[in-house]
LUMLUMKOL-931115 format. One record per residue (C-alpha): residue number from 1; x, y, z. Coordinates in nm, 4 decimals, always signed. Example, Ala and Ser with C-alpha at 12.3 -4.5 7.8 and 13.67 -1.06 7.14 Angstrom:
BEGIN
LOVO  resi      east     north        up
LOVO     1   +1.2300   -0.4500   +0.7800
LOVO     2   +1.3670   -0.1060   +0.7140
//
This chain:
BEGIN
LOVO  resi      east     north        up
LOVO     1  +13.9926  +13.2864  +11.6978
LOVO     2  +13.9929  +13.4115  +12.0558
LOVO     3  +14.0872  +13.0677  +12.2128
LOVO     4  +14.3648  +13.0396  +12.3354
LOVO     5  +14.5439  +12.6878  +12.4413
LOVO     6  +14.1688  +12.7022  +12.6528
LOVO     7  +13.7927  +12.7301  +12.5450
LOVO     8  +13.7380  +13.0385  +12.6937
LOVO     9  +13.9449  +13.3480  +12.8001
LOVO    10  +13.9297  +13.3917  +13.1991
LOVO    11  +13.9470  +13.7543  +13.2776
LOVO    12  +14.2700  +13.8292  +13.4769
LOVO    13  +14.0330  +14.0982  +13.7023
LOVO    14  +13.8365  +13.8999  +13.9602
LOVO    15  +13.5373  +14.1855  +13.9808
LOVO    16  +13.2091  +14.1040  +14.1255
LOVO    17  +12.9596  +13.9669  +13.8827
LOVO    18  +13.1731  +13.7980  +13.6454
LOVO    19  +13.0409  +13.6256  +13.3908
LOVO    20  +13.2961  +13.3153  +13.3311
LOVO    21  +13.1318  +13.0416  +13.5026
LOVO    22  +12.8124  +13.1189  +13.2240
LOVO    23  +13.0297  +13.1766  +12.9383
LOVO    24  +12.9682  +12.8760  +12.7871
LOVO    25  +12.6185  +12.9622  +12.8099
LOVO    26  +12.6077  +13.2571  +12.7252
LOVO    27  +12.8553  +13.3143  +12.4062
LOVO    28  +12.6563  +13.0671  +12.1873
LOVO    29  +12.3298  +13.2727  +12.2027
LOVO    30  +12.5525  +13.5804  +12.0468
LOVO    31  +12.4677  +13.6476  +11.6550
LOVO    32  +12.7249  +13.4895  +11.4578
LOVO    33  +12.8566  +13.8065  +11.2883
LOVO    34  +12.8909  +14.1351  +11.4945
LOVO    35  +13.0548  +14.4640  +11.3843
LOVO    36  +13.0334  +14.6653  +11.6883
LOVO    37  +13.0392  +14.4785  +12.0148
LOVO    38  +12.9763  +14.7056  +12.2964
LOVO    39  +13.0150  +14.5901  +12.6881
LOVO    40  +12.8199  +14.8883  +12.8339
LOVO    41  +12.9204  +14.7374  +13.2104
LOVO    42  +13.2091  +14.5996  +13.1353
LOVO    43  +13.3291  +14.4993  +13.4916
LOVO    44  +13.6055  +14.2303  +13.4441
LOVO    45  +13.5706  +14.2197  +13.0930
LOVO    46  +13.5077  +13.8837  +13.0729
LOVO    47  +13.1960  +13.8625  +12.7740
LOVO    48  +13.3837  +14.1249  +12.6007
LOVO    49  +13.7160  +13.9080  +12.6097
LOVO    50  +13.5102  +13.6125  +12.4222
LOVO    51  +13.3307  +13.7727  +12.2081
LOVO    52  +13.3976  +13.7643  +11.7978
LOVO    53  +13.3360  +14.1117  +11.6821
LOVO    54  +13.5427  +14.3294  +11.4272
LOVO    55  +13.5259  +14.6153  +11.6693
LOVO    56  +13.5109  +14.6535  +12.0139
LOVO    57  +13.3986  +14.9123  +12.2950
LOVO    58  +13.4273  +14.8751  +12.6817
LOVO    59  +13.2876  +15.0964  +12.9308
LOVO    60  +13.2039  +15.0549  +13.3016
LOVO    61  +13.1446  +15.4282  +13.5010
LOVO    62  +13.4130  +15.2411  +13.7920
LOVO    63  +13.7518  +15.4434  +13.6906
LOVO    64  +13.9046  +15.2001  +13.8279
LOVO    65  +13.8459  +14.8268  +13.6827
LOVO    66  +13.8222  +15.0714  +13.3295
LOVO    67  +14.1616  +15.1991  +13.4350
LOVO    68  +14.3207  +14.8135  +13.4784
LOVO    69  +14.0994  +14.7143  +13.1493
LOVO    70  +14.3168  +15.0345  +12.9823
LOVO    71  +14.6336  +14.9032  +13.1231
LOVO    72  +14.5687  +14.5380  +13.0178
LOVO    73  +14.5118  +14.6066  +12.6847
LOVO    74  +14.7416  +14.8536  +12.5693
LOVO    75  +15.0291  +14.7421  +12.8019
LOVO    76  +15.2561  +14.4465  +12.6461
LOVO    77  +15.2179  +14.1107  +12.8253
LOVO    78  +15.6197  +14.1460  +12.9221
LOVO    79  +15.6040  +14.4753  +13.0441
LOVO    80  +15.3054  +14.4037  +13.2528
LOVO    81  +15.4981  +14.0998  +13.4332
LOVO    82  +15.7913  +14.3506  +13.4815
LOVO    83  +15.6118  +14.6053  +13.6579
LOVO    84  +15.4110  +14.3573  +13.8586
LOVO    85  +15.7470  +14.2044  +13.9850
LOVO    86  +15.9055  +14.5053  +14.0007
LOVO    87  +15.6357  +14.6295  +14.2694
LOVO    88  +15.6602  +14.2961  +14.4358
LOVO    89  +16.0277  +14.2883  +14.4857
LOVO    90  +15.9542  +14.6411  +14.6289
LOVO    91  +15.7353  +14.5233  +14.8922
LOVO    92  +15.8272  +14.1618  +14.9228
LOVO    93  +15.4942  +14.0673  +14.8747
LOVO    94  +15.3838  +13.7034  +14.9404
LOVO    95  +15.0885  +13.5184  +15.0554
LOVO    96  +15.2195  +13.5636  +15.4103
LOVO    97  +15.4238  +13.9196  +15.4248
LOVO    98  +15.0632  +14.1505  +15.5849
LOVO    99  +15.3217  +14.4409  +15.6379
LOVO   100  +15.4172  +14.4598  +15.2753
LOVO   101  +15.0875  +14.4277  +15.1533
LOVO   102  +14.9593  +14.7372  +15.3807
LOVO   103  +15.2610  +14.9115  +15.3169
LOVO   104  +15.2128  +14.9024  +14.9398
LOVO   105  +14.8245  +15.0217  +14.9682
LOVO   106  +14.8864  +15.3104  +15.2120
LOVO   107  +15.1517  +15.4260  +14.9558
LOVO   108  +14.8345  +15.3774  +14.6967
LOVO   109  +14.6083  +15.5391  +14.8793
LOVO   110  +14.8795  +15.8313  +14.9516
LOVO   111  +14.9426  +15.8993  +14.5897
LOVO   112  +15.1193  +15.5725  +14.4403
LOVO   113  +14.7418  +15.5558  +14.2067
LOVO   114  +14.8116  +15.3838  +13.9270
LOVO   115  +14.6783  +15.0740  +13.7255
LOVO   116  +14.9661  +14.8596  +13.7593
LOVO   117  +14.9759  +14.9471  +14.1688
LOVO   118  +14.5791  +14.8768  +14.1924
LOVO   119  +14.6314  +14.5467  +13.9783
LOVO   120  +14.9185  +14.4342  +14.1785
LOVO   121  +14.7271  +14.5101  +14.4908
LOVO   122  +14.4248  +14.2985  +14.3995
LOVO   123  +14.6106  +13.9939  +14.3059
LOVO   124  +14.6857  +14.0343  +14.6785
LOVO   125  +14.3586  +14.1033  +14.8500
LOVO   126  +14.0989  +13.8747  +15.0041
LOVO   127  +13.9621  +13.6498  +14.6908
LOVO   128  +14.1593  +13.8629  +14.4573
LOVO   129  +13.9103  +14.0917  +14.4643
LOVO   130  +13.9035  +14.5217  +14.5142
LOVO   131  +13.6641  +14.7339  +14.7060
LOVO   132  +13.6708  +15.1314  +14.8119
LOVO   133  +13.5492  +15.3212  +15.0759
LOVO   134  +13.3149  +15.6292  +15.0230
LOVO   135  +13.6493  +15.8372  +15.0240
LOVO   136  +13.7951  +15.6209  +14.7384
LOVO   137  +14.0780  +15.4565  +14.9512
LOVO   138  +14.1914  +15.1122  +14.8530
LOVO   139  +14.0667  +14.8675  +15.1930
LOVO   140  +14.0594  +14.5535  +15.0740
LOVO   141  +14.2237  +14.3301  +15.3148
LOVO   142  +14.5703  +14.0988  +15.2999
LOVO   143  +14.4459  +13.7679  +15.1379
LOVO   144  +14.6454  +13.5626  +15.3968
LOVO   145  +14.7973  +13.2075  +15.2919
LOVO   146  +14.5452  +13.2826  +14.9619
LOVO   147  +14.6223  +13.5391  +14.7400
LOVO   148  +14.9367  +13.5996  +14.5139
LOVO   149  +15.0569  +13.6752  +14.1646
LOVO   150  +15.0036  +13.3479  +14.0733
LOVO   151  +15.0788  +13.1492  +13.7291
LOVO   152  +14.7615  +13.1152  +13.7279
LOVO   153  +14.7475  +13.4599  +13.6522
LOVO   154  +15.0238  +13.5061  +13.4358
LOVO   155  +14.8449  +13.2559  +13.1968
LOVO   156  +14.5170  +13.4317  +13.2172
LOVO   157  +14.7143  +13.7656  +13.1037
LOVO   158  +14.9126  +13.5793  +12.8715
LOVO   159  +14.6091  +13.4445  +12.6973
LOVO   160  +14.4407  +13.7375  +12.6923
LOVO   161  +14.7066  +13.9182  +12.5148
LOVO   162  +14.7519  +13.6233  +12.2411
LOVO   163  +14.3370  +13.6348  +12.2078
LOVO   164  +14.3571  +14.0324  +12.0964
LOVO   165  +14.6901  +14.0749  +11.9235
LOVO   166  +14.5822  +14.0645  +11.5787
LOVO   167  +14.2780  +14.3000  +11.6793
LOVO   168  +14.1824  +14.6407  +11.6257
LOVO   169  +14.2530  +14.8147  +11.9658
LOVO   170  +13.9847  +14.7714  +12.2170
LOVO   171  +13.8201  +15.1290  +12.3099
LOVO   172  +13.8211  +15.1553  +12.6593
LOVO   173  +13.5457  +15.4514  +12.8589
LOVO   174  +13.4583  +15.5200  +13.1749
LOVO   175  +13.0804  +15.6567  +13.1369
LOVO   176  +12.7308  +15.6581  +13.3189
LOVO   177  +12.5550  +15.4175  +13.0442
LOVO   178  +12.2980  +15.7009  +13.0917
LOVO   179  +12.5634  +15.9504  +12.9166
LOVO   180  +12.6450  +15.7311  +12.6777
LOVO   181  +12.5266  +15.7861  +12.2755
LOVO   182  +12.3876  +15.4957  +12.1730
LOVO   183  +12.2551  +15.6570  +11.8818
LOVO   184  +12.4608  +15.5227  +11.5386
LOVO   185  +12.4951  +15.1273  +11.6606
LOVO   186  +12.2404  +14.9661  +11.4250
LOVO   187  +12.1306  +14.5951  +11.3059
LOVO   188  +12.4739  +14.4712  +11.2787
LOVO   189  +12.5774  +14.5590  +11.6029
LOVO   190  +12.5363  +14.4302  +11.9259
LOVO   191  +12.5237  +14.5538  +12.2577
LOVO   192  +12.5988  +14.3921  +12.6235
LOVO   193  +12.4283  +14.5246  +12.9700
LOVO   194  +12.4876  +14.3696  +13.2603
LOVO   195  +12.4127  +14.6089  +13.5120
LOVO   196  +12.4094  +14.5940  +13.8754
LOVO   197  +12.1117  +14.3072  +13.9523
LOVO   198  +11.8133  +14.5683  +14.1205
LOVO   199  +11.7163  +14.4193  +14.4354
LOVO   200  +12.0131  +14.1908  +14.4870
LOVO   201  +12.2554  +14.2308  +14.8217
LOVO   202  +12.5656  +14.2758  +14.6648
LOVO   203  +12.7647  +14.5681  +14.8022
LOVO   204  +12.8756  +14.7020  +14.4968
LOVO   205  +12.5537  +14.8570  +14.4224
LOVO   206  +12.4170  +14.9971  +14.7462
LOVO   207  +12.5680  +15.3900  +14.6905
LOVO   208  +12.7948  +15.3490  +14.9936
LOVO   209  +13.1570  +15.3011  +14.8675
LOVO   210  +13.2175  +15.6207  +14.6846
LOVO   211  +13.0257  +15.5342  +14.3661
LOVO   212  +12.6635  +15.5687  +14.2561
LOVO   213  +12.4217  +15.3027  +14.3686
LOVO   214  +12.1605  +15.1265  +14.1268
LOVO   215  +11.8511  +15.2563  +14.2362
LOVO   216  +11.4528  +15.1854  +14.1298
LOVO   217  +11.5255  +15.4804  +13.8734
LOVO   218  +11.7901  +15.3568  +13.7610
LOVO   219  +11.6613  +15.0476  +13.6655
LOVO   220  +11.3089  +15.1995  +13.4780
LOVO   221  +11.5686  +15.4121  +13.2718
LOVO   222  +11.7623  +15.0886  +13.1564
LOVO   223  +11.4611  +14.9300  +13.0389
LOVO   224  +11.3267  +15.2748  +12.9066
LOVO   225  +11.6722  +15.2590  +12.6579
LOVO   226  +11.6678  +14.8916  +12.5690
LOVO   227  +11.2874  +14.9913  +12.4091
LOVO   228  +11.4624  +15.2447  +12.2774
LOVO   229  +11.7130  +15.0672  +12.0833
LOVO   230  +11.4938  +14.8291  +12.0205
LOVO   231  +11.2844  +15.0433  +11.8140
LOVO   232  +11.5970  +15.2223  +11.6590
LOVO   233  +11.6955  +14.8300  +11.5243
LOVO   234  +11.9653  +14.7627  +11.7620
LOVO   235  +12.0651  +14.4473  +11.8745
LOVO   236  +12.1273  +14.4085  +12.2553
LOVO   237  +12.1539  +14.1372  +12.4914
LOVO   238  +12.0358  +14.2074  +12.8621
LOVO   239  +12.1837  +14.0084  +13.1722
LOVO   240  +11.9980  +13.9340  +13.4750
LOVO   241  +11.8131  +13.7103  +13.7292
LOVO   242  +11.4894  +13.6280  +13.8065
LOVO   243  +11.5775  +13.5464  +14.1413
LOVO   244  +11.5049  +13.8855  +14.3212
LOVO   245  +11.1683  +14.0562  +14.3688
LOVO   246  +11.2097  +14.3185  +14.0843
LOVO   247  +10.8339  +14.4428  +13.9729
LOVO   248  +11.0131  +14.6352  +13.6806
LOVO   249  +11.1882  +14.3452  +13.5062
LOVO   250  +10.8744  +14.1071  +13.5677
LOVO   251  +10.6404  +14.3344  +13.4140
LOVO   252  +10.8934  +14.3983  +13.1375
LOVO   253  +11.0971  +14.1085  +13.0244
LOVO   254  +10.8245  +13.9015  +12.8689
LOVO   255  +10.8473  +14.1138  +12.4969
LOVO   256  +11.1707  +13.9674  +12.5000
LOVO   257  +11.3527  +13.6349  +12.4406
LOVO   258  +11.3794  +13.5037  +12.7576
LOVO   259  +11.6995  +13.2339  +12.7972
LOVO   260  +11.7408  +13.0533  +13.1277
LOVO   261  +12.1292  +12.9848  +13.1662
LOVO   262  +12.0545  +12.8372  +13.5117
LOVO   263  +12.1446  +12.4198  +13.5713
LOVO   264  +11.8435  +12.3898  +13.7760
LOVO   265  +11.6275  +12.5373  +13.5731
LOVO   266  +11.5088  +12.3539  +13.2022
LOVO   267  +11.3133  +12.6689  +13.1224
LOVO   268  +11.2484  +12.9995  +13.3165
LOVO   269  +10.8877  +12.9669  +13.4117
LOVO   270  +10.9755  +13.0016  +13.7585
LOVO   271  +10.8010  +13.0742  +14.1179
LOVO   272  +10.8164  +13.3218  +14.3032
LOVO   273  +10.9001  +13.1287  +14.6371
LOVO   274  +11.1808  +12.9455  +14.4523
LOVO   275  +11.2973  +13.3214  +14.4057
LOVO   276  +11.5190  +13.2610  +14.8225
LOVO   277  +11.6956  +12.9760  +14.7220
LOVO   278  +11.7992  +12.9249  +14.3740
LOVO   279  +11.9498  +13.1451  +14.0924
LOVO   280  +11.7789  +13.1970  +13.7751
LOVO   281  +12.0295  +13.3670  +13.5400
LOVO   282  +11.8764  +13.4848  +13.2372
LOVO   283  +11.9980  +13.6557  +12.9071
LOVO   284  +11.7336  +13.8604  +12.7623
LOVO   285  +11.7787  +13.9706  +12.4067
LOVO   286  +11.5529  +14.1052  +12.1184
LOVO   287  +11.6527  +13.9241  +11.8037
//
């Protein structure tokens, strides 16, 4: 079993639109018996890092959260800690040393690119978390008094690594989800989207940071392949919320088992002016 010493596995990547605070939601509505679990945007990694398959695949088109998810995995849990301190020591970074931490990313963004380097730099940023600019330099800021290598996050990496190690080696790409050959998964597989929500104000989706943003095309093409696989036998499971004005998902979603994951919510017939206030996370599948 995956767990742990915990229920669930917390990602040791805090990337925008994680999944752990739904796990528990979410995991249970997985079939029992997968052979090919696929996490088409992976992000942290988090559904992928709970989920009981015999095989595994994780892609996310960001080089580089794929590029830590690489690292994670194939990296042993003491040589990780070694670098990481290694790096620290380096720098002397703390929770209050602002030099060190700048120091370290201009000597990123200068040619120090590396997993390890990016990792250790994000356990140091605002919220833990890591953002580029359209020229793909590092400039997430110092996370004063907040961030650190914590134990915290030692556990999280330590469980992670105890959770895979009698595993088959997770296969780690970096693809559009457009590019991606979907073609052999069948019945006893099951595939993951969570893509960027359409509509929703998150920056990590608006096309200005260096990577492609999730556009009204984007999204008709997504729903275009889930029919697709649908009709090819596929299993998939679809993330998403009903919270933001998207015509294509309302017009869409209701050939589909709808399940509301949201507290406030018993079931997902919603309304539209509700839409401002609350969140109404839903996992979509077709079995």
């Amino acid at each position: 079993m995956l767990k742990i010493n915990q229920e669930y596995i917390k990602s040791p990547i805090n990337y925008v639109g994680n999944k752990y605070r739904l796990i528990k939601q979410i995991i249970p509505l997985f079939p029992k018996k997968i052979s090919m679990f696929v996490d088409a945007f992976g992000g942290s990694g988090t559904v992928l890092m709970n989920t009981e398959a015999d095989h595994y695949i994780y892609n996310d088109v960001n080089p580089y959260v794929s590029g830590i998810v690489s690292g994670l995995f194939s990296t042993p849990y003491d040589e990780i800690i070694k670098q990481i301190e290694s790096i620290i020591s380096e720098y002397d970074l703390s929770m209050t040393n602002k030099e060190g931490f700048e120091r370290l990313r201009d000597d990123y963004n200068n040619g120090r690119k590396n997993w390890i380097t990016l990792y250790t730099l994000m356990c140091h940023s605002f919220n833990h978390q890591f953002r580029f600019n359209s020229k793909h330099e590092y400039n997430s800021s110092f996370g004063k008094n907040r961030s650190y290598f914590s134990d915290r996050q030692r556990q999280d990496l330590l469980t992670l690594k105890q959770g895979f190690e009698n595993k088959e080696p997770v296969t780690v790409l970096s693809k559009n989800v457009f590019d991606f050959d979907f073609s052999d998964f069948d019945k006893n597989d099951l595939i993951y989207f969570d893509p960027p929500y359409f509509n929703s104000v998150g920056n990590y989706n608006d096309g200005k940071r260096g990577f492609e943003g999730w556009t009204a095309e984007h999204e008709r093409k997504l729903y275009e392949l889930l029919d697709k696989l649908d009709e090819q036998g596929t299993r998939w499971v679809l993330s998403n919320n009903l919270k933001y004005d998207n015509e294509f998902l309302d017009v869409w979603k209701d050939k589909y088992n709808i399940h509301c994951l949201s507290g406030d919510y018993l079931n997902c017939n919603y309304h539209k002016k509700d839409r401002e206030t609350k969140d109404v996370e839903v996992l979509i599948t077709n079995y």
